[in-house]
N, C-alpha and C positions, 0 to 999 in steps of 0.2 A: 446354346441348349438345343436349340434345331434342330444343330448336326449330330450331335450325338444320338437323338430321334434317330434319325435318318439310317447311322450308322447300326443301331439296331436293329431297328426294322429291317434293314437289307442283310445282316448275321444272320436274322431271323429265317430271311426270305431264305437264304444261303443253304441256310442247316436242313430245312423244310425240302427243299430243292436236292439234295445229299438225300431223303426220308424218299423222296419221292424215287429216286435214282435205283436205292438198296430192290423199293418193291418190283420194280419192272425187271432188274435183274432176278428176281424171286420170279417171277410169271416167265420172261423170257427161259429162265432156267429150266422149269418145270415143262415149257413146251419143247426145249431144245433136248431136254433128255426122253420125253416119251416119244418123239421123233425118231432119232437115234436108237431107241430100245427095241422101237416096231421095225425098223432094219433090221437090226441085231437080231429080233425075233425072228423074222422071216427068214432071216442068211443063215438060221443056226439053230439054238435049243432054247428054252426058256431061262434056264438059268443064267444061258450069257446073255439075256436081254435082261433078266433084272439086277445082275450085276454091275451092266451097263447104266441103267435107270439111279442107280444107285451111287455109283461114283460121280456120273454124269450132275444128278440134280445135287449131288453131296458139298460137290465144287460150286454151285452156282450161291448154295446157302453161304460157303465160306467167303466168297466174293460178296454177297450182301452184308455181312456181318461187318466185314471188313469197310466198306462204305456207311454203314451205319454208326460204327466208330467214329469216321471221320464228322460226321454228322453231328455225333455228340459233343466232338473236341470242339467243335466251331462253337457251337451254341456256349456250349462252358467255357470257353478263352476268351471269345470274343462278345459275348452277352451280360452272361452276369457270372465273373470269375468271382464267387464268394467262395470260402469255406466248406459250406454246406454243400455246394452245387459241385465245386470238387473233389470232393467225397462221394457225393452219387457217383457222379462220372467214373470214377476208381473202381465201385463194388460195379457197375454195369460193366466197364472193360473188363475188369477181372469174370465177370460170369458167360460175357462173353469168349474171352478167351478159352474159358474150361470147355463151352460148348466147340469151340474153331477144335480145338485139342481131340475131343468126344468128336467128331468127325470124317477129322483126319485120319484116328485108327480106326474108326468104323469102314472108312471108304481103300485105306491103305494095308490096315491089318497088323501093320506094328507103330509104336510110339514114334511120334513127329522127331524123339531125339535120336532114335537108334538106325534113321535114314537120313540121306543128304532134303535140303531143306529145298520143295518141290511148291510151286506156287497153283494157286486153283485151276489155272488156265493150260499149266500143263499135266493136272490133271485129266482136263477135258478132253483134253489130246490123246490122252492115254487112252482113255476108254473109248476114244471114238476109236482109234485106232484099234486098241482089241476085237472091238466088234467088227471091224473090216477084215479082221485077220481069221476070225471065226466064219467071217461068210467065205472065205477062200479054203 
């Protein structure tokens, strides 16, 4: 009975740990695109800086989401797989997905199906790059 203790408490630690991970990419996010936007600013126009800010921090949400996901899957797999709990899990993944979706075309401009399928990270790419290309 110990180990099973044990074994929870450390899902727990785990999943917490994944909670912990999602937020720092939230902060890191939000410092890495107002960095990037105040170049963008200065090399160019406003607009490319907050179109920058905007793709920039848009990807770092979709990367947290996508960690917090995983966060949830632990907790519900390996905690307490009941019924109920994965059913929560269900309606959260589903609201988060609508939100990754609401994102993607905000930061992209058309539906995630009608483009080749572009991961957060090369988003990040993207806009950094746009704004290098605006200051030149």
């Amino acid at each position: 009975m110990a180990e099973t203790g044990t074994y929870t408490t450390l899902m727990l630690d785990v999943a917490k740990a994944f909670e912990v991970i999602a937020a720092l990419v939230f902060i890191a996010g939000l410092i890495f695109a107002f960095v990037i936007s105040i170049r963008a600013w200065k090399r160019s126009s406003g607009a490319v800086a907050y179109r920058t800010m905007r793709q920039t921090f848009g990807s770092a949400i979709l990367l947290g989401l996508e960690i917090l996901v995983a966060g949830d899957l632990i907790r519900t797999v390996a905690v307490a797989p009941t019924l109920d709990n994965v059913v929560v899990l269900a309606i959260i993944v589903l609201i988060r997905t609508f939100l990754s979706f609401s994102l993607e075309i905000e930061i992209e401009g058309v539906p995630p199906w009608r483009r080749g399928i572009v991961s957060g990270a090369t988003m990040m790419k993207k806009a950094v790059k746009s704004s290098e290309e605006a200051a030149s």
